[in-house]
N, C-alpha and C positions, 0 to 999 in steps of 0.2 A: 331496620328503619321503623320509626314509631309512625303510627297511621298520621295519614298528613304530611310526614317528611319530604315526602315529593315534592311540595308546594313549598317547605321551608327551606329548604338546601339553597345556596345559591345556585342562578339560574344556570344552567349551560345555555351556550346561545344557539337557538336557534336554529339547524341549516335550512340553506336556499334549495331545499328538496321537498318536494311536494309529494301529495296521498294521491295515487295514480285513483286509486278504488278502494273501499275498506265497507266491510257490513258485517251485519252478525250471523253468521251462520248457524242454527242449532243451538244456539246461546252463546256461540264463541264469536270474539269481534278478531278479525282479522283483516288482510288488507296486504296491497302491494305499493312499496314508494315509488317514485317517476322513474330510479334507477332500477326496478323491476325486483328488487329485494321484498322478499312476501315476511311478514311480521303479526305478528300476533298482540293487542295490548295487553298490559299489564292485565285486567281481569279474564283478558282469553286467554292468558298462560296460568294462570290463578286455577283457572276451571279443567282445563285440560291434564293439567297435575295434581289437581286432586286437593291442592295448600290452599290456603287460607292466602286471601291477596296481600296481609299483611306478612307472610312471608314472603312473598315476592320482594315485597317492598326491602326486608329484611338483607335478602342476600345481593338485592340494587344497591344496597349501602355499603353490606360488607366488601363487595367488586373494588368500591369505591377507596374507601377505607384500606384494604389489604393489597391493592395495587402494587406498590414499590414491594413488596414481598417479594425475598425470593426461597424462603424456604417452605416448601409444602408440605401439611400434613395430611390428619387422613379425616381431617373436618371439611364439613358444606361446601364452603368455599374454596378450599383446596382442591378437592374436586373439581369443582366447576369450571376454573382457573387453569387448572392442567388441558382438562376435557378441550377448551378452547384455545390455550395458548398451542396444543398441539396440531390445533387445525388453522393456526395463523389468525386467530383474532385476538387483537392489543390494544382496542377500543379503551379508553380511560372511564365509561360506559357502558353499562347494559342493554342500554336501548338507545334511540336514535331520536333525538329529541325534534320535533317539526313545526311548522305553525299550521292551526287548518280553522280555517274561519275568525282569524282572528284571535284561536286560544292557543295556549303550547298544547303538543298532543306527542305522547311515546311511543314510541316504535319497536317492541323485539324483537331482532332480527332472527329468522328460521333458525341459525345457528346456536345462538341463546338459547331456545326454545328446545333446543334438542339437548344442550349440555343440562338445559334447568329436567327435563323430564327423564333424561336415562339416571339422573342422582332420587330421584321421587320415585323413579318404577324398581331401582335394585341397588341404592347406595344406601338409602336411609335404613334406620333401624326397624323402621315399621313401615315398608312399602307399601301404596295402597295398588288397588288394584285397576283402578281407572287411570293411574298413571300407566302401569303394565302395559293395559289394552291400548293405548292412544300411542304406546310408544314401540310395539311390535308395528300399528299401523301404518304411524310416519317412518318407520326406519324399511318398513317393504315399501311403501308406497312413497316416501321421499315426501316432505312435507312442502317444500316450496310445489311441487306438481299438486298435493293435494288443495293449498289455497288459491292455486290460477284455477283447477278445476270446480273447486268449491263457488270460486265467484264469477266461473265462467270468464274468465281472463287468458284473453290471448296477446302475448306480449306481439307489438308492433314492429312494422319495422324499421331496425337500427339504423338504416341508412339514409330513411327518410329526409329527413331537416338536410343532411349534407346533399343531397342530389336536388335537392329546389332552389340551392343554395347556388350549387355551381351551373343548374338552369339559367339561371337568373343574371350571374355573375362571367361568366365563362368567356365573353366578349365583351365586357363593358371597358372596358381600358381603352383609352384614347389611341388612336394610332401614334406607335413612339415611343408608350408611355405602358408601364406594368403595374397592378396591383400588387397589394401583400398575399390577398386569398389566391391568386391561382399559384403563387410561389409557395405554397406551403399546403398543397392539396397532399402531399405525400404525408406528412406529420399527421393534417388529420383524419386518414385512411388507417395511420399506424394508432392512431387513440379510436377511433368506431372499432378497429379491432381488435383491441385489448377491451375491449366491451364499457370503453368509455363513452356515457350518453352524450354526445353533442349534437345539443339544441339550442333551443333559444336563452338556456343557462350557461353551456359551454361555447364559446366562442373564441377558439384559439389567435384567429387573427385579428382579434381585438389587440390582447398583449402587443403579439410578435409586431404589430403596426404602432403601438406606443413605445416599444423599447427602440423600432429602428427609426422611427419619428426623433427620440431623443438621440440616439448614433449620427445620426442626417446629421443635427444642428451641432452636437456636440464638436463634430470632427470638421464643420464646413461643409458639406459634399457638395453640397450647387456650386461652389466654386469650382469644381473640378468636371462636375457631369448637365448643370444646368439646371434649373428651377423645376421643382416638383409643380405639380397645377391640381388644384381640387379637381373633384369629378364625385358624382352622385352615383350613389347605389341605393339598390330595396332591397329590403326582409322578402322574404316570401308570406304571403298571407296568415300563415298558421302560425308567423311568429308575433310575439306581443310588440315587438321594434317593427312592425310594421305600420303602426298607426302614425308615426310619424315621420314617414315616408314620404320625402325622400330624403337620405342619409347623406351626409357630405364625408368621403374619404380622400386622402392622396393620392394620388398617381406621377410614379417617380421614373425618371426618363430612361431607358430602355438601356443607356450606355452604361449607368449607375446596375445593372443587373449582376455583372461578376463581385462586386462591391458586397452586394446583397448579400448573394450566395455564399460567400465566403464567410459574411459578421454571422447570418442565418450558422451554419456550420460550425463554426469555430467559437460563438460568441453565445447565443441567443440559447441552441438548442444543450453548450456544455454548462453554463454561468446561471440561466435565466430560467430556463424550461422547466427543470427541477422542484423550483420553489412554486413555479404555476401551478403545476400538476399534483404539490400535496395539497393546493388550496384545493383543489377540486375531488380529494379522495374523499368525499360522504357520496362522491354520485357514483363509485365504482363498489363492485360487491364485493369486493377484497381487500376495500378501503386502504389507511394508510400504506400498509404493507405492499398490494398493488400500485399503489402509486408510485412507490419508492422503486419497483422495478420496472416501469415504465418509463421512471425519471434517467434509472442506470442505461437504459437502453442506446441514450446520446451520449454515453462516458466517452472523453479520449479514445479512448481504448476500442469502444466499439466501435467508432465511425470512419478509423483508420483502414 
């Protein structure tokens, strides 16, 4: 990649994943995303390997470029390629593109960072030695612990937003009458522990309550079980949908439950849930490929 090319490429978009923390340590800029994935930019891995940031730039291109490959040799990229595709990263990407104030901002993910440094510390034909020493230290010291320690970062906790949630929510349902969130408190116990962030960006019962919103209407159901009835819910404070508070949801009649349960099972979590869950792989640390098995988790086959 020729200097500059970061900015001519066409744009990747965006993700709805935010810079938890990021500063420069000792001259290197590092940082963790909201998904808790610790990254290095482009010139903290420039520096810590010892290249020139137009290399960096270079082998961002070549990722890009050489992707559909599948024969490997024993060049840069080939390397690099293996190094990652062995450890389940398929990104079509090198780094993690974000927005932060307003500018695009890169993100390489610890894993990049480790396949870019162990080819700079004993691939290349002329290893330097700052790659060496930086890469004996992250491979003892594990590099995602050296940037939470580095920036004083203690990841929070996972369950947080889900437990103010169901504070909040847990009795609001009219007598008679069930929400979507307490019918699906199981699904989102199963995504917090697949180490899927859900907060005020993941919000499973949003979908599950517009696909069985559309089932309701599509199939008739009040004719069979009786008229759903609005009812109000709130964010909890800490979320940004709290400001406009208070929330209008459905509340669908309590007979209509087996109904649910069954489209939920058989409909929602085998058809529907799948394609949610790849939208949401920039926030898990295993990205696409975790999502994909998280998705298989409600296959036929497993829910029998």
């Amino acid at each position: 990649m020729k200097k500059g090319l970061m900015i001519a490429t066409p744009k990747q978009h965006a993700l709805d994943l935010g810079v938890e923390v990021q500063r420069d340590v000792n001259g290197v800029e590092m940082g963790v995303l909201e998904n808790g994935i610790t990254f290095l930019t482009q010139r903290g891995l420039a520096l810590v390997t010892g290249a020139h940031r137009s290399a960096i730039q270079d082998i961002t291109q070549e990722w890009e470029d050489h992707y559909d490959d599948t024969v490997l040799t024993k060049d840069r990229i080939s390397f690099i390629k293996k190094y990652l595709l062995d450890r389940g990263y398929t990104d079509r990407k090198l780094y993690i593109e974000t927005e932060r104030d307003g500018s695009p901002h890169y993100a390489y993910p610890d894993i990049v960072c480790m396949a870019v440094l162990e080819y700079y510390a004993f691939e290349t034909r002329s290893p330097n030695q700052e790659a060496t020493d930086n890469y004996r230290r992250f491979a003892a010291y594990g590099l995602q612990r050296f940037i939470y320690d580095s920036l004083q970062y203690t990841p929070g906790d996972k369950w947080q937003y889900h437990h103010e949630r169901v504070s909040l929510l847990a009795n609001n349902a009219p007598d008679g009458y069930f929400i979507v969130f307490n019918e699906i408190t199981g699904l989102i116990v199963d995504l917090i522990t697949a180490d899927l962030t859900v907060n005020h960006k993941t919000i499973p019962d949003i979908s599950v309550g517009q696909m069985w919103a559309k089932h309701w209407k599509a199939q008739a159901l009040a004719n069979s079980f009786g008229e759903r009835i609005p009812c109000q819910h709130n964010y909890p404070p800490r979320y940004p949908q709290a400001l406009s508070n208070p929330q209008e949801a459905n509340a669908y009649p309590n007979v209509a439950l087996a109904e649910f349960r069954r489209w939920f099972k058989n409909d929602y979590l085998v058809t529907k849930f799948p394609a949610y869950i790849l939208k949401k792989a920039h926030l898990l640390q295993g990205g696409q490929q975790e999502a994909a098995r998280i998705g298989s988790m409600y296959s036929p086959t497993m829910l029998r």
